[in-house]
C-alpha positions in Angstrom: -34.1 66.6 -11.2 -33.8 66.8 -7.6 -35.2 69.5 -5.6 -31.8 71.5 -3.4 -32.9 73.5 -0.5 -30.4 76.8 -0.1 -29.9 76.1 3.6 -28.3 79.8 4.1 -31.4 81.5 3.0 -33.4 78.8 5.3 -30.9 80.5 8.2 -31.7 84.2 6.6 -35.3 83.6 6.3 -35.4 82.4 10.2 -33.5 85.4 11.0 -35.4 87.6 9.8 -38.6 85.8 10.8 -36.5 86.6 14.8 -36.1 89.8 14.6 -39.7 90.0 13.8 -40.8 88.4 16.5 -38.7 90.1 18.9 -40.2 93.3 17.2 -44.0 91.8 18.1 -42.6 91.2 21.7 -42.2 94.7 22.1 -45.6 95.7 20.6 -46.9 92.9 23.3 -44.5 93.2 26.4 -44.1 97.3 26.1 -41.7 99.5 27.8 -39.3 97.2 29.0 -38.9 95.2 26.0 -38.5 98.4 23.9 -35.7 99.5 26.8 -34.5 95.7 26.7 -33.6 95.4 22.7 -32.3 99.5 22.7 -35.1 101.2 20.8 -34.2 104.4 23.4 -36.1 105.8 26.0 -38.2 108.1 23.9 -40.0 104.9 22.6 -40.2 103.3 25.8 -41.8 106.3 27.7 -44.1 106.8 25.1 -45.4 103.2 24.9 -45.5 103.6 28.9 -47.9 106.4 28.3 -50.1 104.3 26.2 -49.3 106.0 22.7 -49.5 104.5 19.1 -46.9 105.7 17.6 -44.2 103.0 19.4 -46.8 100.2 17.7 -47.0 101.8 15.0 -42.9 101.9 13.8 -42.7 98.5 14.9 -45.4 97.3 13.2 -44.4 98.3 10.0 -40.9 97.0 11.2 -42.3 93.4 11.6 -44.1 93.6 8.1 -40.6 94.4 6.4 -39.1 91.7 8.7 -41.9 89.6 8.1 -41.7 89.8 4.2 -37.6 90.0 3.6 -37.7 86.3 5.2 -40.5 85.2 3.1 -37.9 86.2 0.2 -35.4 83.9 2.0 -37.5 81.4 2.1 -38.8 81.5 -1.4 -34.9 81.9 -2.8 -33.8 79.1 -0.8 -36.8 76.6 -2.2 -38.9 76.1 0.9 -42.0 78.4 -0.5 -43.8 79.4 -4.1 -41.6 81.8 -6.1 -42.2 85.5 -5.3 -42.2 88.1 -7.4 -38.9 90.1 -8.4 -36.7 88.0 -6.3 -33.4 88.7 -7.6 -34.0 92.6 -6.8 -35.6 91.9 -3.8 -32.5 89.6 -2.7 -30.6 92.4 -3.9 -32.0 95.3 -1.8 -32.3 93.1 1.4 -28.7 92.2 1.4 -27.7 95.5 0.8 -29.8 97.0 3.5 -28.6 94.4 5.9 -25.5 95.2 5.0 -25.6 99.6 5.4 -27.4 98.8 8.7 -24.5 96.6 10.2 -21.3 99.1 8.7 -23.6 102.7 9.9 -24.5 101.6 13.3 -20.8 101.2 13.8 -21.0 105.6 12.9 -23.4 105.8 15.5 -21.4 104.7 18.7 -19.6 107.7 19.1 -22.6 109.6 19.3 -25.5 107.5 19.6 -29.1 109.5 19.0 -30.8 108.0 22.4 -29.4 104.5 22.4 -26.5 103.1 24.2 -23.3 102.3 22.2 -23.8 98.7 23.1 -27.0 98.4 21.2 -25.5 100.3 18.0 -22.6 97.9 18.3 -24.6 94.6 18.8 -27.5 95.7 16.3 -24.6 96.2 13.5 -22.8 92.8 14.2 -26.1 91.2 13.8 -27.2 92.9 11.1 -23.6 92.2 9.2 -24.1 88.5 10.1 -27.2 88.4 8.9 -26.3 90.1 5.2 -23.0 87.3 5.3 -25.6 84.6 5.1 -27.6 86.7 2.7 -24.8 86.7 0.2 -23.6 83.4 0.4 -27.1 82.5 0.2 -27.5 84.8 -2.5 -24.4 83.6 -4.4 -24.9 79.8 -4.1 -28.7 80.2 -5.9 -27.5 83.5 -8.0 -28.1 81.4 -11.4 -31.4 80.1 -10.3 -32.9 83.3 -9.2 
């Protein structure tokens, strides 16, 4: 039997893998990257001022990143089976998903960022939970 590659859960799996790397880009590059991708200016000042806190969020922002693509990739074929995947597929998608449609809440009154970034960060974040599902439903039977 030959071996099909989910090639939306390859594109998920990068994704993901992006927005973690944008993530470590801000733990590297600092205030204006922070300003840059819309984490608010509370986060920028205080990586300015040295403090831990800014690397610590993202950090454990690029972990979660950093593991919901290794899910991609395993439900698309590329890497080993991981444990739990269906759920995990499950609770990805669906946070993808609440992200994109409640940023969209936030523009109107935006807690420190700009309404662009709320805007931008939901379309993304719905785009990336589209790929998810069709992903999702093209390997459902597999998973």
């Amino acid at each position: 039997m030959e071996h099909v590659v989910n090639y939306y859960l390859v594109v998920a799996g990068c994704l993901s893998g992006m927005a973690a790397l944008m993530h470590i880009g801000c733990i590297v590059f600092g205030a204006p990257w922070y300003r840059f991708f819309g984490a608010g200016e509370q986060m920028a000042s205080m990586a300015e001022q040295g403090m831990i806190k800014p690397t610590i969020i993202t950090s454990v922002i690029v972990v979660v990143l950093s593991l919901w693509s290794l899910y991609a990739f395993s439900a698309a074929g590329i890497i080993g089976r991981l444990p739990l995947m269906r759920l995990a597929l499950i609770v990805i998608t669906a946070i993808y998903l609440i992200r994109g449609l409640a940023g969209f809440y936030f523009v109107s009154s935006p807690l420190g960022r700009s309404p662009e970034f709320w805007v931008w960060s939901s379309v993304i974040c719905l785009i990336i939970a589209m790929v998810h599902v069709i992903g999702l439903r093209q390997q459902w039977n597999t998973l």
